[in-house]
C-alpha positions as CSV (number, residue, x, y, z in Angstrom):
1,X,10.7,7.7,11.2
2,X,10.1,9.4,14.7
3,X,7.0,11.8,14.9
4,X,7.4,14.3,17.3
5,X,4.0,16.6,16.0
6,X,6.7,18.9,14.6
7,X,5.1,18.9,11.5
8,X,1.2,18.6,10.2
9,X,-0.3,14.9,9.9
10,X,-2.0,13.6,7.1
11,X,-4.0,10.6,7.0
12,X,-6.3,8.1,5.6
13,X,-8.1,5.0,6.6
14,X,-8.4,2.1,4.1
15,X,-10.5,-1.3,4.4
16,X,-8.0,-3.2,2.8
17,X,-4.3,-3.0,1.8
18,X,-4.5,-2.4,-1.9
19,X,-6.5,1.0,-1.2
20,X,-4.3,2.2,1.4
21,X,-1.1,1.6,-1.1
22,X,-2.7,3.2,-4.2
23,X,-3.6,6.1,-1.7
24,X,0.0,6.4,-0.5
25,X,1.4,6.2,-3.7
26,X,-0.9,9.5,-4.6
27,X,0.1,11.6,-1.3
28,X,3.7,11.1,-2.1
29,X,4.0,12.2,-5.6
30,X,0.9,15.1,-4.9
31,X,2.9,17.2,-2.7
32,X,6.2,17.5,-0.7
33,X,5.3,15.2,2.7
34,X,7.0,12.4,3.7
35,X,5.9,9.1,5.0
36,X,5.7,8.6,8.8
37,X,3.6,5.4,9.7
38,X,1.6,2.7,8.3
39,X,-0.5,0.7,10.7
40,X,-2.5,-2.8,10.2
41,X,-5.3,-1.6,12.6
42,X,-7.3,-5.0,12.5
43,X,-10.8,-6.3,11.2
44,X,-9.2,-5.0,7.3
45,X,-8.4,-1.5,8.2
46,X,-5.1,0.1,7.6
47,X,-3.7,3.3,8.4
48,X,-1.2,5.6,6.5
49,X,-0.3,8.5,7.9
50,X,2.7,11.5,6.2
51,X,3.9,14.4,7.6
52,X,5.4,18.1,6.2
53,X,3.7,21.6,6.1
54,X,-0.2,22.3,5.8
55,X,-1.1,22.8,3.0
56,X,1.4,20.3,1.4
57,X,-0.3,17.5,3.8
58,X,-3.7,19.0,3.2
59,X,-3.1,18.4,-0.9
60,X,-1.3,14.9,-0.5
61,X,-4.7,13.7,1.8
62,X,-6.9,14.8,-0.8
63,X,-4.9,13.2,-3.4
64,X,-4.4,10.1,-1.4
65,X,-8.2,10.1,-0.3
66,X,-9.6,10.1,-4.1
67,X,-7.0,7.6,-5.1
68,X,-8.2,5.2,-2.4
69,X,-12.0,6.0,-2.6
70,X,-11.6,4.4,-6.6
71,X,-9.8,1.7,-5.5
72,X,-12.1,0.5,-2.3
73,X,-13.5,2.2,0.4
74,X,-12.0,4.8,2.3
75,X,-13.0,5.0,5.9
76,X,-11.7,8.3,7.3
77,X,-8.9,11.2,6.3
78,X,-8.0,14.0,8.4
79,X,-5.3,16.8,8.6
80,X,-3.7,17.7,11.9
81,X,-2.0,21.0,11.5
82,X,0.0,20.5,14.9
83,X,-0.6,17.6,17.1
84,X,0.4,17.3,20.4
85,X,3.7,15.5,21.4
86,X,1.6,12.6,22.9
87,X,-0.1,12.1,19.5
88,X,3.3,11.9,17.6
89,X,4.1,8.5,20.2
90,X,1.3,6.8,19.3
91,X,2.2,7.6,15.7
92,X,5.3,6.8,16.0
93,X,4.9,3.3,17.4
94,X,4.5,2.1,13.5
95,X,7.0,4.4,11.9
96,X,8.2,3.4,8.8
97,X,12.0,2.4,8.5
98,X,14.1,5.3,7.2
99,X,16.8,2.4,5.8
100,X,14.0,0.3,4.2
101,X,14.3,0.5,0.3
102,X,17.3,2.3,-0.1
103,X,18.9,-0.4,-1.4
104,X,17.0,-1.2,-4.1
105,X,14.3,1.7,-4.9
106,X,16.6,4.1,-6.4
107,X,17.6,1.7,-8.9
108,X,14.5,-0.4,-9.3
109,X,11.5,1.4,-10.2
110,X,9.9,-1.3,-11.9
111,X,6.0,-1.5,-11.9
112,X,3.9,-3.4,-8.9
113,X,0.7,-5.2,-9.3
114,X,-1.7,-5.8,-6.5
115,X,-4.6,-8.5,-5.9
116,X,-6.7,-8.2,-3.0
117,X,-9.1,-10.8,-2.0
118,X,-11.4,-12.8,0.3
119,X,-9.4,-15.9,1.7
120,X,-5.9,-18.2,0.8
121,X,-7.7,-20.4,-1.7
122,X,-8.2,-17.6,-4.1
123,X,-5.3,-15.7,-3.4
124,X,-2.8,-18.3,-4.4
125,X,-5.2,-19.1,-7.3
126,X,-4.3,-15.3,-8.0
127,X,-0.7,-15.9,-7.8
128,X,-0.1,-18.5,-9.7
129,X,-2.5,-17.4,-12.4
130,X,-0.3,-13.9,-12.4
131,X,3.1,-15.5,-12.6
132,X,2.0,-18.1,-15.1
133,X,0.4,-15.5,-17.5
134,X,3.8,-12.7,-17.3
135,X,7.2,-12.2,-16.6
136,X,6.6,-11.0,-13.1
137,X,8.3,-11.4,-9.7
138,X,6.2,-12.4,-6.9
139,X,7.6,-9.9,-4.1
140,X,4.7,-10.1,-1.3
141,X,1.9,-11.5,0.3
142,X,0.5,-9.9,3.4
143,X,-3.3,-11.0,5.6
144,X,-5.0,-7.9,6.9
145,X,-7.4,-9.7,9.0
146,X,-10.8,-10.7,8.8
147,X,-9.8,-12.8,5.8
148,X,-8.1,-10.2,2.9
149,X,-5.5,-11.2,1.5
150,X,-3.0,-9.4,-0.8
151,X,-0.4,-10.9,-3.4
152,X,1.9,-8.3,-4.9
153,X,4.4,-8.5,-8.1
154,X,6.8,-6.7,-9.9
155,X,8.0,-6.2,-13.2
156,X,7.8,-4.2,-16.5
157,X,4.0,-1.9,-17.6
158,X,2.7,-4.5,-19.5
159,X,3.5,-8.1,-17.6
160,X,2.3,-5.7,-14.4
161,X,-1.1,-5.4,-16.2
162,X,-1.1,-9.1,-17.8
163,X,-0.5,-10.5,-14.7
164,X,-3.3,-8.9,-12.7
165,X,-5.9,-9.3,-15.3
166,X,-5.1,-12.8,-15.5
167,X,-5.4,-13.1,-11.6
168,X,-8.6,-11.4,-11.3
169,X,-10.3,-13.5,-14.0
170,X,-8.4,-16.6,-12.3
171,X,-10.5,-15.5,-8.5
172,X,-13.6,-14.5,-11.0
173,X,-13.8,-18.1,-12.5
174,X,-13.8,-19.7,-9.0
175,X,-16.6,-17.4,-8.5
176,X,-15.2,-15.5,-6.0
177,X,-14.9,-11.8,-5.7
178,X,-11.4,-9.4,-6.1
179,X,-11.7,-6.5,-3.4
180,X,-9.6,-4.5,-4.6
181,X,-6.4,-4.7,-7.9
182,X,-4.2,-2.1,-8.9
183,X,-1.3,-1.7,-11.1
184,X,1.7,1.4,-10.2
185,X,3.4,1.6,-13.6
186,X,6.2,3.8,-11.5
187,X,5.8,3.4,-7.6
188,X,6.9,6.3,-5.6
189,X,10.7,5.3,-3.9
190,X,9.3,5.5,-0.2
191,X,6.3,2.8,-1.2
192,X,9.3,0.7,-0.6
193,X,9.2,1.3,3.0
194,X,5.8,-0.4,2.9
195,X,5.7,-3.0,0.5
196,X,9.7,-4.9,1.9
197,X,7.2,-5.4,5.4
198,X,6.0,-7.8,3.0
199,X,8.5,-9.5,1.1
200,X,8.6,-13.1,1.4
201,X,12.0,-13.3,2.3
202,X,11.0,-11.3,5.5
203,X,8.3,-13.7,6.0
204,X,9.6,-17.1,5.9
205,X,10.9,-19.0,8.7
């Protein structure tokens, strides 16, 4: 989506990618804003950024900001009421895809569970605990930098929950440590734009 600083910008600054979804999963069902850009900054940081009027971009960052503060650590939020046209192009240089999920999200709302961790040994140890413990689809994988790692899945509430319980005592066993897990029993339709940058299908050669 195109940013032209028509609108107020919201964001927030994750270390980590499970943070950053749980936080834009918040802002989009806290207030009327949509979803502009989402950025893989580097050294684990990642950027989400929504636009609409003030104060619904000043209640969505809030929302987003708490949502990520319990989920990891939240590096920065801010709300530009009216950026200049030169700050919309840089925003707009990772917009999200206004086709991405509509063919599935308005139809498949299932629930999304998220490991994040230090390194590929104990993220596949994740995975494979997950899909071996519930009926869950493996839909994603995606490297932030700097060594975290997510694994993502989808399915029903409670195979969602199974599954990530069973991966994070599956990287706790190894005695290794999970950044950051989360479960969405009902993910917002635009997370979709996000989470199909990492579906495998997308990633494989």
């Amino acid at each position: 989506m195109r940013y032209y600083g028509e609108e107020a910008l919201g964001l927030i600054e994750t270390l980590g990618m499970v943070p950053a979804i749980g936080g834009t999963d918040s802002m989009l069902k806290a207030a009327n804003v949509q979803l502009t850009s989402y950025e893989n900054i580097g050294s684990t940081l990642v950027a989400v950024m929504v636009k609409g009027d003030v104060a619904a971009v000043k209640a969505a960052v809030e929302a987003g900001a708490a949502a990520a503060s319990e989920l990891g650590k939240l590096t920065a939020q801010n709300v530009m009421p009216r950026p200049i046209r030169g700050v919309g192009d840089i925003v707009s240089v990772h917009a999200v895809d206004d086709e991405a999920g509509k063919a599935q999200a308005a139809p498949d709302r299932r629930a999304i569970g998220l490991i994040e961790t230090f390194g590929i040994v104990f993220v596949l140890e994740a995975a494979d605990a997950m899909m071996k413990a519930a009926d869950v689809e493996l839909i994603g994988y995606e490297n932030v930098a700097s060594g975290y790692i997510s694994v993502l899945v989808q399915g029903d509430v409670s195979a969602c929950q199974s599954a990530v319980e069973a991966g994070v005592r599956a990287v706790e066993n190894m005695d290794a440590e999970v950044y950051s897990s989360l479960v969405i029993p009902t993910p917002h339709p635009d997370l979709a734009k996000i989470t199909e940058r990492y579906a495998l299908e997308n990633l494989l050669p």
